[in-house]
N, CA, C and O atoms as a MOPAC input file, in Angstrom:
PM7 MOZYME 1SCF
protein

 N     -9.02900 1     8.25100 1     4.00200 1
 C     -9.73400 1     8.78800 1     5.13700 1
 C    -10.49500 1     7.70100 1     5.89900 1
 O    -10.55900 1     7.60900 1     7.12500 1
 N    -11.05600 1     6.90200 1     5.01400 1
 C    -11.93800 1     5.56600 1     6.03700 1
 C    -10.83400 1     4.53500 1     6.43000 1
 O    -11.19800 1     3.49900 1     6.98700 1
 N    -10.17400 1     4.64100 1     6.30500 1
 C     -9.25100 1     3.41700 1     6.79900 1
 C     -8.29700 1     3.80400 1     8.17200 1
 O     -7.93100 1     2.94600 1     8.97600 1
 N     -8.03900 1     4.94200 1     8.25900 1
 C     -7.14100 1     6.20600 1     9.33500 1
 C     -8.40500 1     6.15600 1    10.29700 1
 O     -8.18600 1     5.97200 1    11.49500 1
 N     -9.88500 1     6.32800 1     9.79500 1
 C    -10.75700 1     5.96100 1    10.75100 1
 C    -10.97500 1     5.07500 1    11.52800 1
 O    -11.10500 1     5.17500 1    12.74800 1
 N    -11.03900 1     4.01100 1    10.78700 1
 C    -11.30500 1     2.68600 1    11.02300 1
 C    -10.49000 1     2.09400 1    12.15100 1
 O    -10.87400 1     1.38700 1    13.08300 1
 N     -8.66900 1     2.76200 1    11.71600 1
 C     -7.77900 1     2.07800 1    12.62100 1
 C     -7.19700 1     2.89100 1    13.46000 1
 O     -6.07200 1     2.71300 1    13.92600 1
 N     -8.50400 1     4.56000 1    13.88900 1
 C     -8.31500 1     4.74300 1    14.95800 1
 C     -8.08600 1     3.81900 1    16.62100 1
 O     -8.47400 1     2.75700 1    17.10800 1
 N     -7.46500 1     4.66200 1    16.92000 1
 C     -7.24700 1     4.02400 1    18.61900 1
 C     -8.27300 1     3.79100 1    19.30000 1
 O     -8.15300 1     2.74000 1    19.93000 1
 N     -9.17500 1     4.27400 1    19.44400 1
 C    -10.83600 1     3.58400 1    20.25600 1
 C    -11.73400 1     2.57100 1    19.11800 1
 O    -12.79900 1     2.05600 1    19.46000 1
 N    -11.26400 1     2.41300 1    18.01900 1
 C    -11.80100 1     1.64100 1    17.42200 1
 C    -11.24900 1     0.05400 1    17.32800 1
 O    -11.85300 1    -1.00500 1    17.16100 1
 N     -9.52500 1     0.44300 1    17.55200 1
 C     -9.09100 1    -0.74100 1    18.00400 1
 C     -9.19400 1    -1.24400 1    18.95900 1
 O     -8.79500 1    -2.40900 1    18.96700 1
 N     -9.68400 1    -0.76200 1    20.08400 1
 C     -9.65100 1    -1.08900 1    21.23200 1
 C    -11.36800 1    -1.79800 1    21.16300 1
 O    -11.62300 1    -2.94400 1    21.53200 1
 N    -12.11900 1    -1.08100 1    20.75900 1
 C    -13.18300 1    -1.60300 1    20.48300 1
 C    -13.16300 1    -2.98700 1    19.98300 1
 O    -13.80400 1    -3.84900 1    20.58500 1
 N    -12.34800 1    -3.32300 1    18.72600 1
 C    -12.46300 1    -4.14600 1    18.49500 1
 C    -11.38400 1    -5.59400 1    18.69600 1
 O    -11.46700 1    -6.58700 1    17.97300 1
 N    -10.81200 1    -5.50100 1    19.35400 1
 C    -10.01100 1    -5.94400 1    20.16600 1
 C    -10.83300 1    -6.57700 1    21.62000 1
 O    -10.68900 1    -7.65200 1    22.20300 1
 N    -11.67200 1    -5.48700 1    21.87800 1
 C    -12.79900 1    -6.12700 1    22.95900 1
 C    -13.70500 1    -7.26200 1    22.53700 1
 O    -13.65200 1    -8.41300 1    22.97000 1
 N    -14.22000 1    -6.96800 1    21.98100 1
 C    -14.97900 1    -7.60700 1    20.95800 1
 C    -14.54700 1    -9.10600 1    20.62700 1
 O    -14.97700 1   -10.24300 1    20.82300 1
 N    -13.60800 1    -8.56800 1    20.10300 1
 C    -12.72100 1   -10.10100 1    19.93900 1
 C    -12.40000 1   -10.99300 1    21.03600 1
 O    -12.51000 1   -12.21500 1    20.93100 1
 N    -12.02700 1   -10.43800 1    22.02700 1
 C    -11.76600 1   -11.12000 1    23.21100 1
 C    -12.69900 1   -11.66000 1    23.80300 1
 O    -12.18100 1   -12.32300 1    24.70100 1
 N    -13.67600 1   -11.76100 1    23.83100 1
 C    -14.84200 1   -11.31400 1    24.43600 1
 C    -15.71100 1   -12.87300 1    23.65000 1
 O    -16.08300 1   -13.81800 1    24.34500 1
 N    -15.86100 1   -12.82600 1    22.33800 1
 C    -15.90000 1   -14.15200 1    21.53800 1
 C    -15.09300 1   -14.89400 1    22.01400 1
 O    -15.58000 1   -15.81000 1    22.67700 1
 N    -13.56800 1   -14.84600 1    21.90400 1
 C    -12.76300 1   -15.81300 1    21.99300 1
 C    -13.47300 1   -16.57900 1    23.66300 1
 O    -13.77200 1   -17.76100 1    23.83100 1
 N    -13.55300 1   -15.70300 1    24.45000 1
 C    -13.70600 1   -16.47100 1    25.64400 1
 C    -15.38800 1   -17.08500 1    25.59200 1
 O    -15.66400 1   -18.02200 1    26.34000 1
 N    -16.44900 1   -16.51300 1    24.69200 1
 C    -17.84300 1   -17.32000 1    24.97000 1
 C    -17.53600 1   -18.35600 1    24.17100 1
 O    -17.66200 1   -19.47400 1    24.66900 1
 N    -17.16600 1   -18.27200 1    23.06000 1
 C    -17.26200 1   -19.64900 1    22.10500 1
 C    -15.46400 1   -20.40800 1    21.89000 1
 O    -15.33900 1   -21.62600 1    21.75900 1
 N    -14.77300 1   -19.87500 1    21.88900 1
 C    -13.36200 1   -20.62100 1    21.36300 1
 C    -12.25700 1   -21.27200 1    22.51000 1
 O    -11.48600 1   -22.21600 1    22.33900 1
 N    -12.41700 1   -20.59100 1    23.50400 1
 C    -11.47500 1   -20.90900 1    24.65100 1
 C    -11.88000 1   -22.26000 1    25.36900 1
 O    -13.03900 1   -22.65700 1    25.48600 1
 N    -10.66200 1   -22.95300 1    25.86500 1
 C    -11.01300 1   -24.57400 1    26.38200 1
 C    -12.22200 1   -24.27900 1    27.72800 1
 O    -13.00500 1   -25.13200 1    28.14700 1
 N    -12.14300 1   -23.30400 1    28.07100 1
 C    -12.98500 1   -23.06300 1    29.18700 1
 C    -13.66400 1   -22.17800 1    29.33100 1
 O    -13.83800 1   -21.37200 1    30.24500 1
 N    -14.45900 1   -22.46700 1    27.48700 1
 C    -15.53000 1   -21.17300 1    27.48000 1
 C    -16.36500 1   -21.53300 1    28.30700 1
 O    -16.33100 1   -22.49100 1    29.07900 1
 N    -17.82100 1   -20.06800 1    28.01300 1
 C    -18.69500 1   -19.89000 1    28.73900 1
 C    -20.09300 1   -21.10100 1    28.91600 1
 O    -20.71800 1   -21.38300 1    29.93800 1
 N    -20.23200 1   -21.55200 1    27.73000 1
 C    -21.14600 1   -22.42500 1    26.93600 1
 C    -20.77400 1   -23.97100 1    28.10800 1
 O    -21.52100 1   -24.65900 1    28.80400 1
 N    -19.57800 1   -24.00200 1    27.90200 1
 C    -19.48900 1   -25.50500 1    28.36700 1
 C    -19.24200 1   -25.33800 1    29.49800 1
 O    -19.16500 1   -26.40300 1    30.11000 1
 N    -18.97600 1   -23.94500 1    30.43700 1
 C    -19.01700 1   -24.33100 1    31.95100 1
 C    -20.60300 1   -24.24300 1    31.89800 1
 O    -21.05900 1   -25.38600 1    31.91800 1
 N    -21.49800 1   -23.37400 1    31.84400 1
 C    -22.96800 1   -23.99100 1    32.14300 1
 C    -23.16700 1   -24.81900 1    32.36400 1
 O    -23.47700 1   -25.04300 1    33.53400 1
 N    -23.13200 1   -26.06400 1    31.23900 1
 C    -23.15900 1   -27.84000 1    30.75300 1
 C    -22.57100 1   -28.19900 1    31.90500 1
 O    -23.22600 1   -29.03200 1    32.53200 1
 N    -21.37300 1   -27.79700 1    32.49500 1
 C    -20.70500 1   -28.55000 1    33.66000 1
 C    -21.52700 1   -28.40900 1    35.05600 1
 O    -21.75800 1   -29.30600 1    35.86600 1
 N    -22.05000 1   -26.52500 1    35.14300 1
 C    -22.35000 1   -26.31200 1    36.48400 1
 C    -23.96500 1   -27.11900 1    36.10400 1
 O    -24.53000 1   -27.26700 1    37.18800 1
 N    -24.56900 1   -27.49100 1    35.32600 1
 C    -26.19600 1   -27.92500 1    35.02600 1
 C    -25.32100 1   -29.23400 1    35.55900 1
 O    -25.41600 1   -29.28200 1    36.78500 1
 N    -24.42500 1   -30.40700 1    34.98700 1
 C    -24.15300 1   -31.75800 1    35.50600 1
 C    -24.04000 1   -31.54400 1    37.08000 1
 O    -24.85400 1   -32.20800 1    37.72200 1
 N    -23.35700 1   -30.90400 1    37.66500 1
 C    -22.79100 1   -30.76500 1    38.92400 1
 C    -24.02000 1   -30.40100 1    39.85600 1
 O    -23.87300 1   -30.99700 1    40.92300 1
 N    -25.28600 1   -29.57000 1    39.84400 1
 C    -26.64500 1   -29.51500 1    40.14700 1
 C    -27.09600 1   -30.98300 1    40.50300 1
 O    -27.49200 1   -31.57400 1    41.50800 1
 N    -26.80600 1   -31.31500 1    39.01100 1
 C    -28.32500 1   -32.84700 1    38.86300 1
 C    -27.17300 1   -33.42700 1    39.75400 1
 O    -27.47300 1   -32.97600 1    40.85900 1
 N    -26.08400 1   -34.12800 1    39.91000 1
 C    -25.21200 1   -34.78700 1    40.87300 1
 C    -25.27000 1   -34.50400 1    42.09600 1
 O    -24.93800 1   -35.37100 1    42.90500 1
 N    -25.63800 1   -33.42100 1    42.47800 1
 C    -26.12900 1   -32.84600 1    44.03300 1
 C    -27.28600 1   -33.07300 1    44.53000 1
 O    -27.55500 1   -33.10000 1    45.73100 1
 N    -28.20500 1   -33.29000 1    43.40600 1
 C    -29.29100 1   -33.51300 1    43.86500 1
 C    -29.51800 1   -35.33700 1    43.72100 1
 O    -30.35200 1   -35.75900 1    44.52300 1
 N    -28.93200 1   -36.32300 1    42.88700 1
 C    -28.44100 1   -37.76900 1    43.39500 1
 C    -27.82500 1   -37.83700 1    44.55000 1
 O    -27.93600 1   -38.84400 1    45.24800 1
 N    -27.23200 1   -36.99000 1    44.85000 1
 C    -26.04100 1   -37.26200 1    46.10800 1
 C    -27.31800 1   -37.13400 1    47.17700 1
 O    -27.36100 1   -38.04500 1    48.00300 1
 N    -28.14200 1   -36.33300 1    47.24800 1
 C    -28.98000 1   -35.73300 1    48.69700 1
 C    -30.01900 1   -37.23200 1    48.31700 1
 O    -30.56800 1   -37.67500 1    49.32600 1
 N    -30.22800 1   -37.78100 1    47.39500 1
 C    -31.39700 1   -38.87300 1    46.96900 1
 C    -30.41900 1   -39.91500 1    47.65900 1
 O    -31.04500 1   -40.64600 1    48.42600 1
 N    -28.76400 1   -40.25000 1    47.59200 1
 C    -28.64000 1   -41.46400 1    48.27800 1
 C    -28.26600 1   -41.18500 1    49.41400 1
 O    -27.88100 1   -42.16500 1    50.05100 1
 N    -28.21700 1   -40.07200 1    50.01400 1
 C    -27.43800 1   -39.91400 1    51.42800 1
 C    -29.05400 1   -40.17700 1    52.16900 1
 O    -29.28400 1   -41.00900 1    53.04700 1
 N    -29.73100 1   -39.54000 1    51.75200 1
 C    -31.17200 1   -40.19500 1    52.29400 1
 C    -32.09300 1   -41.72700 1    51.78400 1
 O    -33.18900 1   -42.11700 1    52.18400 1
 N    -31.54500 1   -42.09200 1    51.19100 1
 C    -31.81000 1   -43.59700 1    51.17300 1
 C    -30.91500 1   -44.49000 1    52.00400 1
 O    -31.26300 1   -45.62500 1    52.33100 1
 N    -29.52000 1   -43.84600 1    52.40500 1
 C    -28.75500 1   -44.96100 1    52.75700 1
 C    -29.17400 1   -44.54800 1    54.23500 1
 O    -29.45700 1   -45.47400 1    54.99500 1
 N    -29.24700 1   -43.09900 1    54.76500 1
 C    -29.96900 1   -43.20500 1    56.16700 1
 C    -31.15400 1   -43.95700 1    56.56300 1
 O    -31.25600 1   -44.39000 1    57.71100 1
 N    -32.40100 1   -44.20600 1    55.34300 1
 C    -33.64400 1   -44.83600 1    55.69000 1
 C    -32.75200 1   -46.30500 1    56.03500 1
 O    -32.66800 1   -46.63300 1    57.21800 1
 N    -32.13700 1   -47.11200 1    55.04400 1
 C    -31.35800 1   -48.17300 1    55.23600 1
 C    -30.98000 1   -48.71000 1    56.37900 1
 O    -30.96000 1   -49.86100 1    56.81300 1
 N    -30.64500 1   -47.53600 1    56.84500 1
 C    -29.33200 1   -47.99400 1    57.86200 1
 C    -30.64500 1   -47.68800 1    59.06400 1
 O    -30.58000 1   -48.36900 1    60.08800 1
 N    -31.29600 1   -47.12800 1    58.99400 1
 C    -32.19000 1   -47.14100 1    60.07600 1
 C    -32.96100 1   -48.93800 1    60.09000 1
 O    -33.07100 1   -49.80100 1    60.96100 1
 N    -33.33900 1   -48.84500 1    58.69300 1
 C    -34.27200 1   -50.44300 1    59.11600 1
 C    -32.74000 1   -51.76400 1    59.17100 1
 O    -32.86300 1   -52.98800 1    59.19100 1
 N    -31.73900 1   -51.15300 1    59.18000 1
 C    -31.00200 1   -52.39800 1    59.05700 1
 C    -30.58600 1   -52.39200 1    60.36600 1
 O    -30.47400 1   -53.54800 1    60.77400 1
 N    -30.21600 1   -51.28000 1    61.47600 1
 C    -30.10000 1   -51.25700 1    63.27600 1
 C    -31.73500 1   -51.77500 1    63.63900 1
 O    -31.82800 1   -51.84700 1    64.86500 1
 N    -32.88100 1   -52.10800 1    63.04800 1
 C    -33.97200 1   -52.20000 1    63.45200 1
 C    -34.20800 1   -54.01400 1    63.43600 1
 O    -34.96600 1   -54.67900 1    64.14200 1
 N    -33.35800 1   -54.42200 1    62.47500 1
 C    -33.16800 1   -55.93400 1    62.05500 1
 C    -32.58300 1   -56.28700 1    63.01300 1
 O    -32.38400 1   -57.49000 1    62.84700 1
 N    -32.12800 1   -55.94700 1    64.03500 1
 C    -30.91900 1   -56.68800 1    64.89100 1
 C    -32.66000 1   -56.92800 1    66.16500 1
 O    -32.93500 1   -58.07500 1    66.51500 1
 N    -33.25200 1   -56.14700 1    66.48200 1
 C    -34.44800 1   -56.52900 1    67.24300 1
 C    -35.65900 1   -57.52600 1    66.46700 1
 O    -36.30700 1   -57.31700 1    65.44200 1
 N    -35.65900 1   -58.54700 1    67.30800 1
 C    -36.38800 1   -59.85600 1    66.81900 1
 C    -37.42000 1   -59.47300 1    66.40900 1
 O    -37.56500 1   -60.01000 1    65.31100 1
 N    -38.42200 1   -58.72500 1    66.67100 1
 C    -39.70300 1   -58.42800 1    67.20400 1
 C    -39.81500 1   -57.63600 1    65.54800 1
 O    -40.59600 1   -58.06700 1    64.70100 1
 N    -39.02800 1   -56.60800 1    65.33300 1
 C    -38.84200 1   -55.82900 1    64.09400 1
 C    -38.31600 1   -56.44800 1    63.19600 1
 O    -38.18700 1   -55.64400 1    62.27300 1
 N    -37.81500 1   -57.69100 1    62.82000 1
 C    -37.08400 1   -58.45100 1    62.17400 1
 C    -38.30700 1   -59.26600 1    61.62100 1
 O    -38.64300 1   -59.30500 1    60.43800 1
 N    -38.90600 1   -59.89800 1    62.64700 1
 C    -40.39400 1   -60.66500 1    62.40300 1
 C    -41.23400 1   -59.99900 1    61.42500 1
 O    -41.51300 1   -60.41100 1    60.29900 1
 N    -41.75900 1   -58.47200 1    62.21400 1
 C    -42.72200 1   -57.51100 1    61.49900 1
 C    -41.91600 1   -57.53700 1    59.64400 1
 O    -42.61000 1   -57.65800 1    58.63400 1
 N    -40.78900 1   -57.43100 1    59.63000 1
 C    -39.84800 1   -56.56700 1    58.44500 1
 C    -40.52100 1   -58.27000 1    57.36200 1
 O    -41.01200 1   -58.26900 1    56.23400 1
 N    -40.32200 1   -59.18900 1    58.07000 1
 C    -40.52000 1   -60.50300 1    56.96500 1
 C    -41.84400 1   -60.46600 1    57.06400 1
 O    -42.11200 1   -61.06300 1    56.02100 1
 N    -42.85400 1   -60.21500 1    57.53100 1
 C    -44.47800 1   -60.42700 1    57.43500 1
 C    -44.85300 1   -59.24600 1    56.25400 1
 O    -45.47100 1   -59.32400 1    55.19300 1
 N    -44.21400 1   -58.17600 1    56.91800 1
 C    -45.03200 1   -57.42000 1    55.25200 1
 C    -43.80800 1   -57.23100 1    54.41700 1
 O    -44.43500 1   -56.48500 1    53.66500 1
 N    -43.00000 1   -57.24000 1    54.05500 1
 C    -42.10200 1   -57.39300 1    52.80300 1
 C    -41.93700 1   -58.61400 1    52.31200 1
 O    -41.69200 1   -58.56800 1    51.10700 1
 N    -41.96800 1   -59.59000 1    52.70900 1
 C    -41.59400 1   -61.38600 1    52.38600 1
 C    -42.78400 1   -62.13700 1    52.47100 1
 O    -42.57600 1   -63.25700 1    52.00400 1
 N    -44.22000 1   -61.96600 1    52.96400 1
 C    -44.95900 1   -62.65300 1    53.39300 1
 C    -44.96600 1   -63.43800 1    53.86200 1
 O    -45.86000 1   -64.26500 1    53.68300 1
 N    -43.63000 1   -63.68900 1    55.03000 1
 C    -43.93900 1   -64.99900 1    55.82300 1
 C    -44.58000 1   -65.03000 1    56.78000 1
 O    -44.82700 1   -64.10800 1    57.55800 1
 N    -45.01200 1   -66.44300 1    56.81700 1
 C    -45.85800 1   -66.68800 1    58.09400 1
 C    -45.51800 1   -67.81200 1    59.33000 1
 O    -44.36400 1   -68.24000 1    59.32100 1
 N    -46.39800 1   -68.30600 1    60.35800 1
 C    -45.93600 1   -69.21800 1    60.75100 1
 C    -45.57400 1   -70.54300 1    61.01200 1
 O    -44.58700 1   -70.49800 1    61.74700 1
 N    -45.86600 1   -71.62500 1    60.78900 1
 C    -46.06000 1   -73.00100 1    60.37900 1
 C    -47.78100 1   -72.82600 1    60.77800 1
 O    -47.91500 1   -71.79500 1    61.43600 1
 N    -48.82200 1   -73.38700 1    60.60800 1
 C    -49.98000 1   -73.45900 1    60.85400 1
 C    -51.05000 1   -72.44400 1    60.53200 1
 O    -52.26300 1   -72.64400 1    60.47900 1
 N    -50.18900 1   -70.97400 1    60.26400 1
 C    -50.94800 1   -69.96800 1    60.22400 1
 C    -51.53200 1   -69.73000 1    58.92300 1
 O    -51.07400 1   -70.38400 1    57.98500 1
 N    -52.68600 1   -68.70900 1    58.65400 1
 C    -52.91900 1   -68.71000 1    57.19300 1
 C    -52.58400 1   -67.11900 1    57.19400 1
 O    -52.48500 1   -66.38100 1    58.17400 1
 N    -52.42200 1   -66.77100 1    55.68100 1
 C    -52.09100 1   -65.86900 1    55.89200 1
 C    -52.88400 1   -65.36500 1    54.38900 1
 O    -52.74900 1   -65.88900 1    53.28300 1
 N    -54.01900 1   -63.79200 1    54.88100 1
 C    -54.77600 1   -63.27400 1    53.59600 1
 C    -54.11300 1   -61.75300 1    53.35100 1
 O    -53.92800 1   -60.84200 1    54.15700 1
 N    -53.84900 1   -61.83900 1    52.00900 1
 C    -53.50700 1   -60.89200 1    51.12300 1
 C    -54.61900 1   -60.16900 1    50.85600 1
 O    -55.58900 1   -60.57500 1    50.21600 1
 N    -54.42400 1   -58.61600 1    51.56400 1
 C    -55.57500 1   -57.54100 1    51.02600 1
 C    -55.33100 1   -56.38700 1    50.16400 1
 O    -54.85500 1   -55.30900 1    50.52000 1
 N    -55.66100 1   -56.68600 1    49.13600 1
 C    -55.07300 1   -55.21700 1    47.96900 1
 C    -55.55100 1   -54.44900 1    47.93800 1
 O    -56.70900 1   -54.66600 1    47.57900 1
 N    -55.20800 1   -52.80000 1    48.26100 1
 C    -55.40900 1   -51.87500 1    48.67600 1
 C    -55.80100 1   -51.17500 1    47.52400 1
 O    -56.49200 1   -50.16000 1    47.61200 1
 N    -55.30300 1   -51.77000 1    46.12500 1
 C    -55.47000 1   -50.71300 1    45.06600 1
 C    -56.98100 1   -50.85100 1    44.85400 1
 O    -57.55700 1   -50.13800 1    44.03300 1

């Protein structure tokens, strides 16, 4: 009697669901577990991608800004500290 139960037709089906259902969170090449892991990599990579598409615009802005003398001068006085033959030049630290 428990076994005619057991391997009733909604019980197989039940468990047949069940089964399937595992197979695809944990056993299948393209379970559930490791697309997460993929869509979490593919996030953090979107958000590098928006970090260099906006660094290479700041870039490219001061590098069309290098072609004007005047901004080329300014760009070596406070990044390089140069100065001019004769001039002195004082360092003020802000921290």
């Amino acid at each position: 009697m428990k076994i005619e139960r057991l391997l009733s037709n909604r019980n197989i089906i039940v468990i047949a669901t069940l089964a399937f259902v595992a197979w695809v969170l944990f056993f299948d090449r393209n379970n559930y577990l490791d697309s997460r892991e993929l869509d979490r990599k593919i996030r953090e990579m979107e958000t590098e991608k928006a970090f260099y598409v906006r660094k290479i615009r700041e870039d490219s802005a001061v590098i069309a800004g290098l072609r004007d003398s005047a901004f080329l001068e300014r760009f070596a006085r406070e990044n390089f500290r140069m100065h001019r033959p004769g001039e002195e030049l004082y360092l003020i630290d802000e921290n």
